[in-house]
Structures are given as structure tokens and as C-alpha cells.
Wavefront OBJ file of the C-alpha trace (Angstrom):
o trace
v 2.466 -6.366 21.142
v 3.718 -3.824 18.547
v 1.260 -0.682 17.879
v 0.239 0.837 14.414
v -0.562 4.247 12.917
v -2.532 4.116 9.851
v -2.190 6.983 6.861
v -5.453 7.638 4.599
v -4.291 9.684 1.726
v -7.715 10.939 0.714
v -8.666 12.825 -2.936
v -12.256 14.456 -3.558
v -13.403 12.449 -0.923
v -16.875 13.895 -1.167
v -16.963 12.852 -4.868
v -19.012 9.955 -6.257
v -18.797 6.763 -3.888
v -15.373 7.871 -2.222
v -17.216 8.841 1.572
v -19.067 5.521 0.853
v -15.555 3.542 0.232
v -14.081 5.406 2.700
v -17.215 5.172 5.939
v -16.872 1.208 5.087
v -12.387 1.684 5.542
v -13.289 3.297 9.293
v -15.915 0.567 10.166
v -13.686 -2.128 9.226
v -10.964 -0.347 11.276
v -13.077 -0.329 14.448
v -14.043 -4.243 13.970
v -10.197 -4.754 14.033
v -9.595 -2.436 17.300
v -12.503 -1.270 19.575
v -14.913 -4.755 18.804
v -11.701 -6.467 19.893
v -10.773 -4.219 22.511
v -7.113 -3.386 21.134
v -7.432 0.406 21.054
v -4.213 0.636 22.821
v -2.538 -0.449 19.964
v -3.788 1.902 17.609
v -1.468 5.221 18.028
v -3.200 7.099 15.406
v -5.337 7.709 12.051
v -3.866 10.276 9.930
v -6.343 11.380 7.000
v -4.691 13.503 4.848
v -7.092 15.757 2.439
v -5.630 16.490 -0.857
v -8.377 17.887 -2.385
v -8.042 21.301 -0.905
v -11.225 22.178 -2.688
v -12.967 20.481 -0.397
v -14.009 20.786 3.521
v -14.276 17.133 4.637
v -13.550 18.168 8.289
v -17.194 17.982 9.525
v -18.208 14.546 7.298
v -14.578 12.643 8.579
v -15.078 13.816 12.073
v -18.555 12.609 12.022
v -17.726 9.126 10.510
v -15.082 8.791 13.384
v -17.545 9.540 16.540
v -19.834 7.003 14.700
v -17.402 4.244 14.859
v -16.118 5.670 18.323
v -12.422 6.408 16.940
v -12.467 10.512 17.287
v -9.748 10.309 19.700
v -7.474 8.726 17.179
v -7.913 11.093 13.927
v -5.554 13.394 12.881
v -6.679 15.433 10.123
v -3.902 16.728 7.997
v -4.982 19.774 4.846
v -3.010 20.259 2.198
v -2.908 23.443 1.368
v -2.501 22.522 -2.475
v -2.903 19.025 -4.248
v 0.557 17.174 -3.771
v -0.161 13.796 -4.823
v -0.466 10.433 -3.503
v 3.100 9.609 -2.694
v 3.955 13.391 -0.917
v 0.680 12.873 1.278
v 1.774 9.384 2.215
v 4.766 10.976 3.343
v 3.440 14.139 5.131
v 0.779 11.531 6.921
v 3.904 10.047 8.197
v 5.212 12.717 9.512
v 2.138 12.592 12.132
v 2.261 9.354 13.045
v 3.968 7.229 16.523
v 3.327 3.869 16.280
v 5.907 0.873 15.590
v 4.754 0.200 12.671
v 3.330 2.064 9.434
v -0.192 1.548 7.447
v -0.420 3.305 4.447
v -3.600 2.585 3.099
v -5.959 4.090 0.746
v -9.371 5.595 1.128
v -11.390 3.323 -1.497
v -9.765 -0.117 -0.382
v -10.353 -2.271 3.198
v -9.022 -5.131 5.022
v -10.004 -8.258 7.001
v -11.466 -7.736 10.414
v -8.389 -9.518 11.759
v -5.699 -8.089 10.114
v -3.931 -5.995 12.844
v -4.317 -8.390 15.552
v -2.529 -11.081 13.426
v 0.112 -8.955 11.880
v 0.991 -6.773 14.677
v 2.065 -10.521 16.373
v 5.370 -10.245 14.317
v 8.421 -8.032 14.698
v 9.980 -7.949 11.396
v 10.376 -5.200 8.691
v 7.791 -6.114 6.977
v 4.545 -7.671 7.257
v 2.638 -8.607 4.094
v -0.937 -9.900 4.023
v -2.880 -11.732 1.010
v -3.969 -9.629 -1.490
v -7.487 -10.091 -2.842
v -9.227 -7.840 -6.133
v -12.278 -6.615 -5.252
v -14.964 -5.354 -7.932
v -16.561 -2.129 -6.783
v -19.574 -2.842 -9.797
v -20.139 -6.091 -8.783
v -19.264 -6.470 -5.008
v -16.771 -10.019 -6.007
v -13.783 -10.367 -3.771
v -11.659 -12.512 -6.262
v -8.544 -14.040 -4.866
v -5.033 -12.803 -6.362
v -2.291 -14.941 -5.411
v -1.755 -18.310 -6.670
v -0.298 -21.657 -4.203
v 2.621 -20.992 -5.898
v 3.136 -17.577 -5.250
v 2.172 -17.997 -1.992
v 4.766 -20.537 -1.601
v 7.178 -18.473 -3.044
v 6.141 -15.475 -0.152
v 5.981 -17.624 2.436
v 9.828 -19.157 1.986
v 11.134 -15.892 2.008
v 13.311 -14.467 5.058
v 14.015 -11.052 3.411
v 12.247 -8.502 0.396
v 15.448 -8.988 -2.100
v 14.070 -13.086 -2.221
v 11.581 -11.834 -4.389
v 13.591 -9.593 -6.925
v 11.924 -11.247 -9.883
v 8.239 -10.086 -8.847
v 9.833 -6.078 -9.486
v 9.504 -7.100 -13.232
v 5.558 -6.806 -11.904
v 5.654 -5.478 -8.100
v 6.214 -7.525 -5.262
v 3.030 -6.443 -3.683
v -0.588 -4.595 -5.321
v -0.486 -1.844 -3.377
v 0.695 -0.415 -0.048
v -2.439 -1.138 2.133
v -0.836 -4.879 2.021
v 1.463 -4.658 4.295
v 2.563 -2.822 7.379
v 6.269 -1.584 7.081
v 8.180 -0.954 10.761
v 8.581 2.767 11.191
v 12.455 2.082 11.038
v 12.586 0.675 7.496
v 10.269 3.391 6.164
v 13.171 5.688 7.718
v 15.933 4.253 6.165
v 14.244 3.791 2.681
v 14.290 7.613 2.424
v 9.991 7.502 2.642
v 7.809 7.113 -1.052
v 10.290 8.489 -3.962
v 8.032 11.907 -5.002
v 8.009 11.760 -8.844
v 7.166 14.370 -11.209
v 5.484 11.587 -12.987
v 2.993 10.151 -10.897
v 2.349 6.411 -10.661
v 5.361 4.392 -9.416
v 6.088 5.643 -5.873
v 4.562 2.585 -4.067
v 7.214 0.331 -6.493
v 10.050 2.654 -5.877
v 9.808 2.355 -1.701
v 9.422 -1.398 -2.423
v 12.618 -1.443 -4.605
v 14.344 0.920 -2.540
v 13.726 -1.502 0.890
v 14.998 -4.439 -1.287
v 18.646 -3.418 -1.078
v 18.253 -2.480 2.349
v 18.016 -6.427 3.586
v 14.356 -5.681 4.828
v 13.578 -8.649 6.427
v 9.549 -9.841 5.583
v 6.945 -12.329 7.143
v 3.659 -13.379 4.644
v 0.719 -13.454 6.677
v -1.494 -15.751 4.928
v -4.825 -16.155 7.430
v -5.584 -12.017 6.840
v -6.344 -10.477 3.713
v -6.288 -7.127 2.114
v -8.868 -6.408 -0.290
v -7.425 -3.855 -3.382
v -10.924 -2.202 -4.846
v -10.485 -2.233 -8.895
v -13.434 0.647 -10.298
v -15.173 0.014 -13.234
v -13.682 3.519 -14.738
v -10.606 2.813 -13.610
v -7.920 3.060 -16.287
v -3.932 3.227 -15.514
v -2.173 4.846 -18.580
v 0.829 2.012 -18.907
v 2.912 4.914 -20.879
v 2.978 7.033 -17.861
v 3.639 4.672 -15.888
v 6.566 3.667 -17.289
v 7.818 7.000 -17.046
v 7.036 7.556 -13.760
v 9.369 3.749 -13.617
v 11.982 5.571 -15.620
v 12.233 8.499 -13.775
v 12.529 6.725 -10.262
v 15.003 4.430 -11.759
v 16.949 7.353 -12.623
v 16.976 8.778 -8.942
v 18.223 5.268 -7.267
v 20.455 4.055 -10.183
v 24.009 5.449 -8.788
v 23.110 3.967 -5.855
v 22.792 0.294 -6.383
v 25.083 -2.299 -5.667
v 23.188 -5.785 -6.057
v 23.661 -7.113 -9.218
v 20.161 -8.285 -9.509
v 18.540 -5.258 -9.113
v 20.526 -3.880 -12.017
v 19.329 -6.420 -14.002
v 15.804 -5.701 -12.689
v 16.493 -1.641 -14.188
v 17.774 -2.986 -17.383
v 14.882 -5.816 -18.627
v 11.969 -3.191 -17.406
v 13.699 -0.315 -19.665
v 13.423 -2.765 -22.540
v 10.247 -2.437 -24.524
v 10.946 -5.696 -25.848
v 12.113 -8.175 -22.789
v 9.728 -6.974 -20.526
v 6.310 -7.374 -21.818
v 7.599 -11.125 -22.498
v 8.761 -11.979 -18.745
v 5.710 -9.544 -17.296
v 3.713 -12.402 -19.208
v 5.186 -15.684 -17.596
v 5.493 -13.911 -14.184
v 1.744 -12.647 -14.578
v 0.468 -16.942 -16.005
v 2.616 -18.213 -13.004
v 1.613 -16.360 -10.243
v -1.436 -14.448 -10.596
v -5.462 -15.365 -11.402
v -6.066 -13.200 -13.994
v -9.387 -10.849 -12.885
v -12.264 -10.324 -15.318
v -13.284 -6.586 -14.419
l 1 2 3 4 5 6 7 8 9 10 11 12 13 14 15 16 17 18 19 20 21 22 23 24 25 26 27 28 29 30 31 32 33 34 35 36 37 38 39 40 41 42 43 44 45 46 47 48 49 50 51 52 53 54 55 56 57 58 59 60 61 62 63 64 65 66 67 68 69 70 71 72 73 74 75 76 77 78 79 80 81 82 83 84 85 86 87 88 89 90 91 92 93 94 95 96 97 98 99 100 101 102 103 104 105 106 107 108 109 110 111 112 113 114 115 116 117 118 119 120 121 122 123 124 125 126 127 128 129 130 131 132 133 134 135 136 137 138 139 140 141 142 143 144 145 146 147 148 149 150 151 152 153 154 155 156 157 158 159 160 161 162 163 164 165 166 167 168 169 170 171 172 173 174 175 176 177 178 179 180 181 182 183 184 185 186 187 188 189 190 191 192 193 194 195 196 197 198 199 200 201 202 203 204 205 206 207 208 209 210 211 212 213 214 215 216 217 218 219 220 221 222 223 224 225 226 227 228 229 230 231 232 233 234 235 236 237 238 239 240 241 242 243 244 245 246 247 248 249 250 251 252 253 254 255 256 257 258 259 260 261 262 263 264 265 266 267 268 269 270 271 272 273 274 275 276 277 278 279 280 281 282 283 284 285
């Protein structure tokens, strides 16, 4: 069977209920390897602190010996605050396994999620997505059959160009990408505008023919905050500014025609609407 290395990306982790997010992240990872007795297959954990404000070393390493996964941490510091998509990348830069977990420190996953994805050997292995509400403690499901459908037909990422009008998955903790593929995609784009670097590595392995498989029986749950508010003007900017970066470099028609409707302040609110009422469960936060 394949092996993983998982990136944390972590940010003020001793702020609020982040070390509480983030103690429940490392107890779900040790249901999924030493309660199953699959440490093997776990190369690594690289946390990487971005808050250099902060000295989490004593708090992380203590959560690890309590869930009997020192041996695997690998604390990285930033020395100043990068951002999400440069840590993901430094993280990386750590890590051995086959294949790549980039998850963040706030969201968790099913207590068999590695043992079921790591069966596969493709490019790409995406899980269901569920919302959960940190206020309330709801898991809410995401996806609906036909989306699901839609995921499970296809052989590679470019048979779901339309969901880039949205994003073809909620966040990188999804899905495990094969070391290889995060190679050739050139890594997360860095942006000066922060926001769309998880889209861009999607976009950017869709005219690579990454080849997926939808894992339906193992779930990753994406944690919405109440406070949690996502300026849509920056992040179309931070869209605009990756699309400028890749643009020269496209060849597939339909990823051209992806650019053009998402530059268009008029088009694409109207297909982000039927995409959104055909595929997703809208989530009452």
C-alpha cells in the first residue's frame, strides 16, 4: 500500500479555539494510523507555524506524545508570516511519502480515510466533502447524488472543467494528490493576493491529464466559523491574478473558456448559480 505525509499549515494556533480544532485534527489522525496499526504508512506530519509570534513548540509536541505520534512531527518555523499557500509549499518540501495531505489545522476527517484512499494509485484521490458548523457541532452533507455521480464517472480532473466556474473540490484537505502530480503542477501558485491558491493547483493539474478516483465511503469534514467571512472582491483578484500567471500557457480550449466566463462580472454570477442549485445543499451557517 501507498504511504502519506500530511502538511498542517498552522496560524496563531494558540489563539481562540485553534489548539482545540487542531488537538481534535491529531486525535483523528491517530484513530486512522496507530488504532489501526498502519503507522508504517504514515512517513510524516509536517506542522508548519506561521505565526512567528508565537512558540507552539512545547503545546504541538505535547499533543503528539499524547496521541503517541512524536516520532512523526516535523515542526517547520517560519521565520516571518508567508501565507497559506507558501507554507503548504515549504511543508512539502519536508515531506517523503507517495502521496501528499495538505490539510488545515481547524478541519478533520473520517477515521477511515487513509486506509481507504491510500488503496488507490492514481493522481488523485478525492473524498466526500461534508460542512461542518463549529457553533453548532452539525456535520451537514455537501454533495448532491448528482454531483456525486458526476465525480464518480470521471477518469481524469479536466472531466470536471465546469465545477472551476465554482471549484472542483472545498478545500485541499479533500483529497490526497500523488507527490508526482504536485511536482509537475509547479506546487500552490503564491499570489500577492491571497485566496485562490488551492483553485489555481486544481486548475493547473487539470491540463496536466491528472487522472482522479472519488472515494465516496470516507469523508472530509470542511469546519465553516461563525466569524468567518471571505471578502468575494479579493478573491476575485487573487482569481485574476493567478489567471494571469497560467494564461500563456494554456492550450485546452475549455479552460480558456473557463478564464473568460469567471472574468465576466456578468456571466458568472449567473452559471455560479445553476452550478451551485444543481450540485450543492445549500448550508444555513
Amino acid at each position: 500500500m501507498n504511504s502519506v505525509s500530511i502538511v498542517i499549515p498552522v496560524y496563531d494556533l494558540l489563539g481562540d479555539k485553534r489548539l482545540e480544532y487542531f488537538k481534535r485534527l491529531i486525535a483523528i489522525i491517530k484513530c486512522n494510523f496507530v488504532e489501526k496499526n498502519m503507522c508504517e504508512l504514515l512517513n510524516e506530519i509536517v506542522v508548519v507555524n506561521d505565526f512567528p509570534d508565537d512558540d507552539i513548540k512545547k503545546a504541538v509536541n505535547n499533543i503528539f506524545v499524547e496521541n503517541s505520534l512524536f516520532e512523526k512531527l516535523v515542526l517547520i518555523e517560519n521565520t516571518i508570516n508567508y501565507g497559506q499557500d507558501k507554507s503548504r509549499n515549504i511543508g512539502f518540501e519536508h515531506t517523503t511519502g507517495n502521496y501528499i495531505h495538505f490539510i488545515d489545522q481547524d478541519d478533520f476527517i473520517s477515521d477511515d480515510f487513509y486506509s481507504n484512499c491510500l488503496r488507490y494509485n492514481t493522481d488523485l484521490i478525492i473524498s466526500q466533502p461534508n460542512i461542518h458548523l463549529s457553533n453548532t457541532g452539525e456535520n451537514n452533507i455537501y454533495l448532491k447524488k448528482l454531483l456525486k455521480k458526476k465525480y464518480a464517472k470521471a477518469k481524469k480532473l479536466i472531466d470536471l472543467y465546469y465545477l472551476l466556474l465554482l471549484n472542483i473540490c472545498i478545500s485541499p484537505g479533500q483529497y490526497l494528490i500523488k507527490r508526482e502530480s504536485f511536482i509537475k503542477a509547479g506546487r500552490f501558485p503564491v499570489l500577492e493576493n491571497k485566496g485562490s491558491d488551492d483553485y489555481g493547483l486544481l486548475f493547473k493539474l487539470s491540463f496536466i491529464e491528472t487522472r482522479i478516483k472519488y472515494v465516496d465511503s470516507v469523508t472530509f469534514y470542511y469546519c465553516i466559523h461563525e466569524s468567518q467571512n471571505r471578502n468575494s472582491i479579493n478573491l476575485n483578484m487573487s482569481t485574476n491574478e493567478f489567471f494571469e500567471l497560467i494564461k500563456n500557457k494554456l492550450q485546452l480550449k475549455r479552460l480558456k473558456i473557463i478564464i473568460k466566463i469567471r472574468q465576466s462580472k456578468y456571466i458568472q454570477p449567473i452559471f455560479s448559480f445553476i452550478l451551485f442549485k444543481l450540485f450543492f445543499y445549500k448550508i444555513k451557517y
